[in-house]
N, C-alpha and C positions, 0 to 999 in steps of 0.2 A: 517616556522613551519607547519608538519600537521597536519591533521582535527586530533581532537579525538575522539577517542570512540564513545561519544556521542552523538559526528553529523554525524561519520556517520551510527552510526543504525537510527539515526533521517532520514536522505535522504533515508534511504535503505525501512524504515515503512510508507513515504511518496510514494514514487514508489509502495509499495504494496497495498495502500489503507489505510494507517493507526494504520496498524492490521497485526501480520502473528504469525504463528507458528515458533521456533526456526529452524528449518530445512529450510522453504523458505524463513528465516532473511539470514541467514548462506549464502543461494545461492544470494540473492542478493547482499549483504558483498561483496561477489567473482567476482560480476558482477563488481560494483562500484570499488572496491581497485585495484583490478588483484592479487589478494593472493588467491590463493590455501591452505584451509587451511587444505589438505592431505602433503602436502608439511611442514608447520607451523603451525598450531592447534591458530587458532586465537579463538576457541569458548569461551574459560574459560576468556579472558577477556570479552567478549561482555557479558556473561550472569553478569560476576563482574558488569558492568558499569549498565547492566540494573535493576539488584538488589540493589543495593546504591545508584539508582538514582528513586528508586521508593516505596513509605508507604506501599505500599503492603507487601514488604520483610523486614523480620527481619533483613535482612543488612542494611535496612534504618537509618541511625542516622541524617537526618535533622529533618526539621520541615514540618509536613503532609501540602501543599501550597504552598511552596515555591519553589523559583527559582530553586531548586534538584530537586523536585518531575517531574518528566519527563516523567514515566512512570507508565501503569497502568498493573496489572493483570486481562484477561477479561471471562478465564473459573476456576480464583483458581489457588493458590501459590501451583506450582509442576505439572500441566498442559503445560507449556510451550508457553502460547499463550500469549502475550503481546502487548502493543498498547500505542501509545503516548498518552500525556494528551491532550485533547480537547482545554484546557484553558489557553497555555500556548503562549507566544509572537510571537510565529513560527507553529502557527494555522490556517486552512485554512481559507483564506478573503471569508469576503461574498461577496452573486451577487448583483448587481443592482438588485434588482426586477422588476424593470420598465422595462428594459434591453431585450433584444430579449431571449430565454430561449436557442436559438439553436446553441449558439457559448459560450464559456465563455473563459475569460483568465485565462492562465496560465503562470507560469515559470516567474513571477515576480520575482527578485533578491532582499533578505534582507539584509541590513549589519546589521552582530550581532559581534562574533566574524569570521567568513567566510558567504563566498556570501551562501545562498543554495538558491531551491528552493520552493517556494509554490506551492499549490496545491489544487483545488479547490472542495470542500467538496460537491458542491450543486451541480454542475455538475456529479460526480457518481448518487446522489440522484436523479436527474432529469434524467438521462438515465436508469435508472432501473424501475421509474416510468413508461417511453415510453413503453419502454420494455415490463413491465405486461400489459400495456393500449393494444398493440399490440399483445401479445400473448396470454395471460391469467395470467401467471406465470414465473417465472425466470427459468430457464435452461440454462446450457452449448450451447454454438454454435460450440462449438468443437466437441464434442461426444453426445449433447442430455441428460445429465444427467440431472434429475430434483429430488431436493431434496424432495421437497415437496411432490411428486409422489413419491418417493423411502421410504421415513419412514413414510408417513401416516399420517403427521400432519398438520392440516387444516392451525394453523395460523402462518406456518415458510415459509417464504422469505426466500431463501438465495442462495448467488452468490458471487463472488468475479468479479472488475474490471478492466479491462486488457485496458491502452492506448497503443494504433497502433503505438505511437511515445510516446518513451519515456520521462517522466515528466524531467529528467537531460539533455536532448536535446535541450530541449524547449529554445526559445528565450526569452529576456523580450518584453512582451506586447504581441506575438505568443499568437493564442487562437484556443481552442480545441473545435472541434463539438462533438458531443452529438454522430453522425456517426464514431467516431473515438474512440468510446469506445466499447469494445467487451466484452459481457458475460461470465465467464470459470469459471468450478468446478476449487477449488485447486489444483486438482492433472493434468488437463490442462495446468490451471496456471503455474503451478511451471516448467512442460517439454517445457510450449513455451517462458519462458525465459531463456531456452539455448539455442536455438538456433541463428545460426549465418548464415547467414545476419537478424537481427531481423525483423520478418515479419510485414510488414508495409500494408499490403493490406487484408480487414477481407475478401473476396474470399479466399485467403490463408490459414485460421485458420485452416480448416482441415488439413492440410498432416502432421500437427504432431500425425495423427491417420496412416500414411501410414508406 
């Protein structure tokens, strides 16, 4: 039997951090399935699955908690920006805190109803902490964009996290360094996961500017 719907925008919003816009679910979708959805128009179910699976949308008819609620809206119903629920069974594990901060595991295998996998929460959060401690502030390593320099607001952070290797490769027990996560505005983001051979080396990041 395959995945449905709802695992896989679950795997596809785990790969991106948690969070994406409908346009780089869509591209991820593509990545994970191999469907072209110029080919088959796979969007109108995925947005069904994630409006019925989420109190935010009036298509909701469970109960606001529960095992349906899947899904969050995170700028406003009609926005298009969605994000799993934090609190749900297939939420990222925590770290050891004692634990060395410079390696964390990944790509543990659940059984729910299919294997996926985890994905760990504190690790993005702990590499973007390095990040500011080191730079100043978040920016691209792609292109140099910095939010916070571009709109002028003191107390906005923001960046998306890009693993070298990707989280659905990962082995179980395989653990990811802190050096293997790379900076990128969305719109980095979103052109360096077409490319093919997936760049696996952050010397690399740039030439999807070339």
């Amino acid at each position: 039997m395959g995945k449905k719907w709802t695992e896989i925008i679950i795997e596809a919003f785990q790969n991106l951090g948690g969070d994406a816009k409908y346009s780089d679910l869509y591209d991820e979708i593509e990545r994970i399935t191999g469907k072209d959805r110029k080919v088959k128009d796979f969007t109108p179910p995925v947005r069904g699955a994630i409006e019925t699976h989420s109190s935010d949308s009036k298509a909701f008819t469970g109960t606001p908690g529960s095992d349906k609620d899947l899904f969050v809206s995170l700028s406003g119903i009609g926005k298009g920006h969605w994000g799993i629920r934090k609190d749900k069974d297939y939420k990222y594990s925590e770290v050891n805190l004692t634990a060395s901060l410079e390696e964390f595991e990944e790509g543990k295998q659940v059984l729910k109803q299919h294997l996926k996998r985890e994905r760990n929460s504190r690790l993005i959060k702990e590499a973007k902490n390095q990040f500011i401690d080191k730079h100043g502030s978040l920016h691209c390593e792609a292109c140099d964009f910095n939010f916070k320099d571009k709109y002028n607001v003191e107390d906005v952070e923001f960046i998306e996290a890009h693993h070298l290797k990707p989280v659905s490769e990962l082995k179980e027990g395989e653990k990811t360094k802190i050096e293997d996560i790379v900076m990128l505005c969305p719109n980095c983001h979103r052109m360096i996961h077409r490319y093919r051979p997936w760049i696996s080396e952050k010397r690399d990041i740039k030439k999807i500017l070339k």
